[in-house]
C-alpha positions as CSV (number, residue, x, y, z in Angstrom):
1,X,-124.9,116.0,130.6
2,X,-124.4,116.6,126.9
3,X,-121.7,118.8,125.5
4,X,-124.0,121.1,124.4
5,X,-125.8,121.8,128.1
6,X,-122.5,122.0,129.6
7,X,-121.2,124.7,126.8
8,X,-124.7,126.5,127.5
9,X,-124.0,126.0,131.0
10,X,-120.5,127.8,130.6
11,X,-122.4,130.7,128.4
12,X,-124.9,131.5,131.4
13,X,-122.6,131.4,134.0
14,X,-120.1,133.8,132.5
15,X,-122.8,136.0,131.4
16,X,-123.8,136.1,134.9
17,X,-120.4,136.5,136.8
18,X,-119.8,139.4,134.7
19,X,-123.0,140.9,136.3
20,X,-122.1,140.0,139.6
21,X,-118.2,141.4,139.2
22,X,-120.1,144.7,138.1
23,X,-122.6,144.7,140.9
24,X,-119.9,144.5,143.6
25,X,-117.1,146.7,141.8
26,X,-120.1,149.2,141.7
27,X,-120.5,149.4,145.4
28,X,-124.2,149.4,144.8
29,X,-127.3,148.2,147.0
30,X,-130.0,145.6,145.7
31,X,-133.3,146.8,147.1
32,X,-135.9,144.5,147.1
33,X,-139.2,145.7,148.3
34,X,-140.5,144.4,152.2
35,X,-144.0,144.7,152.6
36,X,-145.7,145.3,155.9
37,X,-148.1,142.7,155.3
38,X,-147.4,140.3,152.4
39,X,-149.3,137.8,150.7
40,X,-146.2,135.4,149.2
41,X,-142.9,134.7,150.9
42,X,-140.5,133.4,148.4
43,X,-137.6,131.2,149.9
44,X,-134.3,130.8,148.6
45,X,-131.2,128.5,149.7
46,X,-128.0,129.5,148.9
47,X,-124.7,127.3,148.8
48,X,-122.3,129.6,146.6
49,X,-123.1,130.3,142.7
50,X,-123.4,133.8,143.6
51,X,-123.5,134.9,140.3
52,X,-126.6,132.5,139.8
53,X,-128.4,133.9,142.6
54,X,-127.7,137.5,142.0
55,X,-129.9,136.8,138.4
56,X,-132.5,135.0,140.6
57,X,-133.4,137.9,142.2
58,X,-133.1,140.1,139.6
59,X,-135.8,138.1,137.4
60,X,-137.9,138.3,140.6
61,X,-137.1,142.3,141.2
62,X,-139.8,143.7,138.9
63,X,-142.6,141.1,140.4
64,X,-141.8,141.4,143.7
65,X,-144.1,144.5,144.6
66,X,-147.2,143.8,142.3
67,X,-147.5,140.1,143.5
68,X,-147.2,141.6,147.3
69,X,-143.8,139.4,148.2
70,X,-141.1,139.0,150.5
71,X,-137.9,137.1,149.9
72,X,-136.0,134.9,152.5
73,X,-132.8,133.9,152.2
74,X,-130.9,130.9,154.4
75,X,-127.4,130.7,153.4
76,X,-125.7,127.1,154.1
77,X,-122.1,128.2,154.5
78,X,-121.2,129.5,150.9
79,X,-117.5,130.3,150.6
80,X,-117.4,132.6,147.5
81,X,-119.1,136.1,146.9
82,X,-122.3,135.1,148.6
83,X,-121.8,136.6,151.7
84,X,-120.6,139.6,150.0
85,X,-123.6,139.9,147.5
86,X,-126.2,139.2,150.6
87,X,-124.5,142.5,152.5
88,X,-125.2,144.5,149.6
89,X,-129.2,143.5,149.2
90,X,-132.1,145.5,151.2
91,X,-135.5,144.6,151.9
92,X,-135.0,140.7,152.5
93,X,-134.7,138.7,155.1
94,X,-131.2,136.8,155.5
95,X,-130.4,134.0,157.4
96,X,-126.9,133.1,158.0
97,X,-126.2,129.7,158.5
98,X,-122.2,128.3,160.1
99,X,-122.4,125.3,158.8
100,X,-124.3,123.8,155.3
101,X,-127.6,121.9,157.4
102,X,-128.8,121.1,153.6
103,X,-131.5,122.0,151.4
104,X,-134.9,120.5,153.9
105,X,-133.5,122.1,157.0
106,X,-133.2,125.5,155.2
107,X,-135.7,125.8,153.8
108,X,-138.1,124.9,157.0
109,X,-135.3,127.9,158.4
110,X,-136.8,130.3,156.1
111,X,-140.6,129.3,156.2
112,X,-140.4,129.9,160.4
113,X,-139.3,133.2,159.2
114,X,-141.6,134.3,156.4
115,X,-144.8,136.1,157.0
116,X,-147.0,135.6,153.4
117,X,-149.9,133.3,153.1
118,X,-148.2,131.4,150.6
119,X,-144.7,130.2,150.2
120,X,-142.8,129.7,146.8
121,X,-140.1,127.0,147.5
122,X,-137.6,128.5,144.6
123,X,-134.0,127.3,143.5
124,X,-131.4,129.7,143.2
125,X,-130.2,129.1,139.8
126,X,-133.8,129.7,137.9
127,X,-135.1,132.9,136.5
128,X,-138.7,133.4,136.6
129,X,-140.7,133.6,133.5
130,X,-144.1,135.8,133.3
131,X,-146.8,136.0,135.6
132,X,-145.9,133.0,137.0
133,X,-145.8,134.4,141.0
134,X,-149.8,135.5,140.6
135,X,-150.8,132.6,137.9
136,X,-150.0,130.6,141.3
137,X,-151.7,132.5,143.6
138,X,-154.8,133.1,142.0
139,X,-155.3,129.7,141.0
140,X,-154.5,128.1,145.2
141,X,-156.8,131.0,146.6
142,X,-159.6,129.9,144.2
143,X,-159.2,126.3,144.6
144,X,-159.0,125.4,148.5
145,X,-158.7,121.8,147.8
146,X,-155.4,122.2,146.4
147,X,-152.3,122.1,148.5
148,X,-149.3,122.6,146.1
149,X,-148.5,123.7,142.3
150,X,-145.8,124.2,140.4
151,X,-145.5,124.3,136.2
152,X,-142.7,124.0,133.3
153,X,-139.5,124.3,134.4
154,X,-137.2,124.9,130.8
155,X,-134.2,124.0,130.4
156,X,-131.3,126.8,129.3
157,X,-131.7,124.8,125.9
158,X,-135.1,126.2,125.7
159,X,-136.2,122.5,126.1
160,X,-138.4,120.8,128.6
161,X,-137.0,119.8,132.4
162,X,-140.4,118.3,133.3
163,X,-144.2,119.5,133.3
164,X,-144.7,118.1,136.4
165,X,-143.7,114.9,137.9
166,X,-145.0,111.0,138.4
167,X,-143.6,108.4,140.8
168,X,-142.8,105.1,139.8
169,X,-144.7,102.0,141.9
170,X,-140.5,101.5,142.2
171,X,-140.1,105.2,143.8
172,X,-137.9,106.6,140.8
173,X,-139.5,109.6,139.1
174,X,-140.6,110.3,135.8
175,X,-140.4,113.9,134.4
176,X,-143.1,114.2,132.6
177,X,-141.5,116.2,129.1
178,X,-138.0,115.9,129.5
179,X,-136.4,117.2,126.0
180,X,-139.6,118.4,124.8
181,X,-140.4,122.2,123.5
182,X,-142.4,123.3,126.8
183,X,-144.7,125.0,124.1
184,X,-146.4,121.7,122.7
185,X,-150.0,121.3,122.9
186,X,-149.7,117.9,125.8
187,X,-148.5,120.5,128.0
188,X,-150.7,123.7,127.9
189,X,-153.6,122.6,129.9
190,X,-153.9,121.8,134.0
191,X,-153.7,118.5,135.8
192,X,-153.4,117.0,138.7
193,X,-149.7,115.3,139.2
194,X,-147.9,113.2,142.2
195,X,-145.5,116.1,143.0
196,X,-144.0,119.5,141.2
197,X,-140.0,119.9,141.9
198,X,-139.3,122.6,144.7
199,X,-137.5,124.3,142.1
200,X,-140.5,126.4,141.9
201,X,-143.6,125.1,144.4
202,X,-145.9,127.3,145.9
203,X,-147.6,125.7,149.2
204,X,-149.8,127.7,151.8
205,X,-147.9,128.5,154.9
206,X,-150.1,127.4,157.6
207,X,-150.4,123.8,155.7
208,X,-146.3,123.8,154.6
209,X,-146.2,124.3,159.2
210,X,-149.1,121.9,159.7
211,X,-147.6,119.1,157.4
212,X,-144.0,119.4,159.6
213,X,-142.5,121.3,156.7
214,X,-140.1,119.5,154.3
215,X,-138.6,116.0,156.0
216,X,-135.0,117.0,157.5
217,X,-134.2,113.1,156.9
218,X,-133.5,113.8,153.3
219,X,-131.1,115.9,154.2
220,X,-128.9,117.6,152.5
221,X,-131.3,117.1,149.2
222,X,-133.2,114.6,147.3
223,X,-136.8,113.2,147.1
224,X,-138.0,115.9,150.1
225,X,-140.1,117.5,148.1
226,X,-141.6,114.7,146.3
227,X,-142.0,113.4,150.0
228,X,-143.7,116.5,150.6
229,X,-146.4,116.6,147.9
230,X,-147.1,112.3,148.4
231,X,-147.7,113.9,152.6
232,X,-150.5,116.7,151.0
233,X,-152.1,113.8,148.9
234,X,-152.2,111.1,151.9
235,X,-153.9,114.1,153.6
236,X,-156.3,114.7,151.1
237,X,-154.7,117.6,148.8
238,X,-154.5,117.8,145.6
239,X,-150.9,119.0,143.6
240,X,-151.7,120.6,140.0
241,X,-149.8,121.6,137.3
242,X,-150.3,124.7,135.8
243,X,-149.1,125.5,132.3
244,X,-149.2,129.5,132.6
245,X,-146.3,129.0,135.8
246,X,-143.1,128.5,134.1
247,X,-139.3,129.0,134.8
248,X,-135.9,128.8,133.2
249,X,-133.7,126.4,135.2
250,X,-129.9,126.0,135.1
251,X,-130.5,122.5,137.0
252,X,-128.0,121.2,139.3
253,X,-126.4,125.1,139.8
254,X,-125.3,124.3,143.6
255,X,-123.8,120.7,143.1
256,X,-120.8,120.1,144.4
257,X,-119.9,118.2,141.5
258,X,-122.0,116.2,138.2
259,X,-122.2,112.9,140.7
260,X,-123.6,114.4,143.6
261,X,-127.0,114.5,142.5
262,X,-127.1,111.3,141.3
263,X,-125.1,110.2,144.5
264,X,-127.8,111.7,146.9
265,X,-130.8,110.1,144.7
266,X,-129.7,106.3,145.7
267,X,-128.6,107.3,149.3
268,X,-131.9,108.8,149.7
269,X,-134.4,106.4,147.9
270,X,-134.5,102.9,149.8
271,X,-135.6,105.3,153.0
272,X,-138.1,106.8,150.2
273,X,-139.7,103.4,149.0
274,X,-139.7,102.5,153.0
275,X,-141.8,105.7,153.8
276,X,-144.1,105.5,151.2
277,X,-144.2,101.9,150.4
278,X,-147.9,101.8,150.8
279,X,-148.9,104.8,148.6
280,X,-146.4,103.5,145.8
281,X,-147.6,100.0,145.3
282,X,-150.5,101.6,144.1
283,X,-148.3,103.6,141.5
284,X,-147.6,102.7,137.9
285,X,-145.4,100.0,137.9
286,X,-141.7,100.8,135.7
287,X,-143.0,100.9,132.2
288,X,-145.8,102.1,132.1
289,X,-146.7,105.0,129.0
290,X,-145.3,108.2,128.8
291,X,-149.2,109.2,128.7
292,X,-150.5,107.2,131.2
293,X,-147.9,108.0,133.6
294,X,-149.0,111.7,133.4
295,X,-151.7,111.5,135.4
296,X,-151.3,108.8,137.8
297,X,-153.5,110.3,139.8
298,X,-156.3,110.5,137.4
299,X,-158.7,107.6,136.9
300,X,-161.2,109.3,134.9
301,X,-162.9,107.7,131.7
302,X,-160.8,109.1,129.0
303,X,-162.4,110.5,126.3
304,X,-160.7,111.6,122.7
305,X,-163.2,113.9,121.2
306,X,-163.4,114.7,116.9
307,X,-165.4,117.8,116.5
308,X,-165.5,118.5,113.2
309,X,-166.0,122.2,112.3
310,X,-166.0,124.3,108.6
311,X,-165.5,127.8,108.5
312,X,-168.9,128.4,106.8
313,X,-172.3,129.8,107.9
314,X,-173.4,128.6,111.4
315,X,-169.7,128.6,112.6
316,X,-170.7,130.2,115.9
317,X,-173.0,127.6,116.5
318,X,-170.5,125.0,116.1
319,X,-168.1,126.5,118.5
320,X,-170.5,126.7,121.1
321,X,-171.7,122.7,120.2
322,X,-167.8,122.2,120.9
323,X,-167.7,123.7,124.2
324,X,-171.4,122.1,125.1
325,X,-170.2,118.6,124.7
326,X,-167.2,118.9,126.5
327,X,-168.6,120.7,129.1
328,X,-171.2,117.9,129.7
329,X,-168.2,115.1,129.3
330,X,-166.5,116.9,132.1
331,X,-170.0,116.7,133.9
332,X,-170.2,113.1,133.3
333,X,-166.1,112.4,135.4
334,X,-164.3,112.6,131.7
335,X,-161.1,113.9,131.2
336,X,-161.1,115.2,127.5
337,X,-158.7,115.6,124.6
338,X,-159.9,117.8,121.8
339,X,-158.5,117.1,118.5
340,X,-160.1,118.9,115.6
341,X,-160.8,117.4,112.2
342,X,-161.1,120.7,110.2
343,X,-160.5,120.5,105.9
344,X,-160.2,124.2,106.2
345,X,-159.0,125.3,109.4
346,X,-157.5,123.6,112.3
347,X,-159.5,125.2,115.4
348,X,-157.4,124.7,118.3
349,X,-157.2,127.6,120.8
350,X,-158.2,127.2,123.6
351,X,-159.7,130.5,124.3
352,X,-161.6,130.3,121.1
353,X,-163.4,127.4,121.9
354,X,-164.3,129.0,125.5
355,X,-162.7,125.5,126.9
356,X,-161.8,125.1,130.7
357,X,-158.5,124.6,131.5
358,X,-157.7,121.2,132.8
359,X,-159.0,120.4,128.9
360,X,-156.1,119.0,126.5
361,X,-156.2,120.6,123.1
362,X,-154.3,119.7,120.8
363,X,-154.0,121.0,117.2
364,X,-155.8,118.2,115.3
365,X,-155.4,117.8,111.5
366,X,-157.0,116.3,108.6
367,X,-158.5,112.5,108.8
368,X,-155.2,111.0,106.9
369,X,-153.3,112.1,109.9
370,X,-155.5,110.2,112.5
371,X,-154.1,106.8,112.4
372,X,-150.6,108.2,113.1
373,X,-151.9,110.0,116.2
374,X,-154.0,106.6,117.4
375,X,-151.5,105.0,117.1
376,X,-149.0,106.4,119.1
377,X,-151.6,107.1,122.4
378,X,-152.7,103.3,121.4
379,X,-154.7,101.8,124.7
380,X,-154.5,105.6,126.1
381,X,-158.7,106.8,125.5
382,X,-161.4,104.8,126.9
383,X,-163.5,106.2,124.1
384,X,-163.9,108.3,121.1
385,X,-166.8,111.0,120.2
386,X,-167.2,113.0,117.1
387,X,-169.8,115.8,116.6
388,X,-170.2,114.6,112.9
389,X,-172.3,111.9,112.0
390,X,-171.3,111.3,108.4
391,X,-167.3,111.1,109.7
392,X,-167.9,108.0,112.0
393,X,-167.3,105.3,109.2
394,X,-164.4,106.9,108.2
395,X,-162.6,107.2,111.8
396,X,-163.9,103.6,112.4
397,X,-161.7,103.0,109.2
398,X,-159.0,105.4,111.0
399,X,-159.1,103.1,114.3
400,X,-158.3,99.8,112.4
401,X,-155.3,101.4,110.6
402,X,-153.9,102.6,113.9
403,X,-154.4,98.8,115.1
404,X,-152.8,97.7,112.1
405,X,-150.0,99.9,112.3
406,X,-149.2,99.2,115.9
């Protein structure tokens, strides 16, 4: 961890302790609403940070009641003001535990006990960020093929943790991201992905029970909920991404100490790679792209599409050209990157171009910045389309610069 993390780190949690020193000198309740029916049980495990976990559940406070949710709480033996902060909340569900059982056995503790169709596997030391609770919802009651999604988890530097998460043919993971700004194009549209970190995945209950809940072997942490999402895909799930669900993330907030999570990684793997063996060897092998690694599980033809498009007369028409093509791309098994070629005005909004959402679009430029672009997702598209016949030649020229340059 970098100096400037763990100052950041220090900033955050003495912002927060001074909340929770005020909360408990106050003598005040935290009321959380408990629905009679809910539709999303949100689970948190708790090994001290107190002060971390009181600003969990205030970030979730004003959600809770619009997205219809419950929260249930497993406590693994803290010894600081957790106990005392947990007799001051109403409305959830606590459960108490003697001894720490670890993160998988927990959290199975608190999904016997929820009630909600869905579950939100949620760290303690993240604050949510948006509509994030319903963004998930909404998009696993509209697609029943799904099984799991999660979205950007951001870093207190206001960088990127991951956007979603590959596996390695050799079982480590690769956050798809890391250091980035989590408001780059590459990472505003949907995809499928080999797992989403359980710092904020949302799973239906009846599967999350069906599936054996999160494997207790892993306990007390590591690779259980990668384990858990490769389970949902073996079973014919799918796990998405979904840009609009987002979180800020202290990382690491419950560690015993800096090498425990790194400790825990290599006790946990080799039993990992065993387990899974067969589904990894048909994984990327340690390597392989950034790009290509971010959809492992993709194997469409990869298209890069130039539409070329001039605010003049007959702009409407062009839009709609746009949206037709890649439409019928995404009819023929493609998965699309739009990158506009615009002398006057870079299109690249989504909404404007009426795009679906699992549709990368990226902010485009003039033709002198193309070879730069090809050459650094060299090998990446399959092929390349522009709506503009009389700019062929001179993106042909484009392609063997990018070759050149590489």
């Amino acid at each position: 961890m970098s100096s400037a993390s763990a100052d950041l780190k220090e900033i955050a949690t003495a912002k927060a302790k001074e909340q929770l020193s005020l909360l408990l000198d106050s003598n005040t309740l935290l009321n959380l609403p408990r629905p009679a029916s809910p539709r999303l049980s949100i689970l948190l495990v708790l090994y001290n940070r107190a002060e971390l976990t009181l600003a969990c559940l205030r970030s979730i406070q004003p959600r809770l009641e619009e997205a219809g949710a419950e929260v249930v709480l497993v406590d693994n033996a803290s010894h600081d003001e957790t106990g005392i902060l947990l007799d001051r909340l109403r409305g959830a569900t606590v459960i108490r535990n003697r001894d720490n059982l670890g993160f998988p056995v927990a959290v199975n503790q608190a999904a016997a006990a929820a009630r909600g169709e869905f579950l939100l596997l949620l760290n303690n030391d993240t604050e949510v960020l948006g509509d994030s609770f319903g963004a998930a919802m909404r998009f696993l009651e509209s697609h029943p093929d799904v099984g799991a999604v999660g979205g950007r988890i951001i870093l207190l530097d206001g960088t990127l943790q991951e956007a979603g998460c590959t596996f390695w043919r050799e079982g480590h993971s690769f956050q798809y991201g890391r250091g980035d700004s989590p408001t780059a194009a590459e990472y505003q549209f949907q995809r499928d992905v080999d797992y989403c970190s359980a710092a904020f995945l949302m799973t239906r209950r009846q599967l999350f029970a069906q599936m054996g809940g999160l494997d207790v072997a892993f306990s007390p942490g590591y690779f259980e909920d990668g384990d858990y999402c490769i389970r949902l895909w073996r079973a014919g799930w799918r796990v998405v991404y979904l840009p609009e669900v987002a979180i800020l993330h202290y990382e690491n907030g419950s560690a015993v100490s800096g090498t425990e999570p790194r400790a825990l990684y290599h006790r946990n793997l080799p039993y990992f790679t065993q387990k899974h063996a067969d589904w990894l060897a048909c994984q990327p092998p340690f390597g392989t792209p950034r790009l290509a690694m971010r959809g492992s599980q993709d194997d469409r033809f990869k298209v890069l599409y130039l539409p070329s498009y001039k605010k003049v007369s007959g702009a409407e028409k062009d839009l709609s050209d746009i949206t037709e093509a890649v439409r019928r791309l995404q009819g023929l098994n493609c998965f699309v990157t739009v990158y506009p070629l615009d002398v006057e005005q870079t299109v690249s909004n989504r909404e404007i171009l009426n795009l679906p959402p699992d549709v990368e679009v990226l902010p485009g430029g003039r033709l002198d910045s193309l070879p730069d672009f090809l050459a650094e997702r060299r090998e990446y598209y399959d092929g390349l389309l522009t709506n503009d016949a009389g700019m062929v030649e001179q993106i042909k020229q484009c392609v063997e610069r990018a070759k050149n340059a590489a």
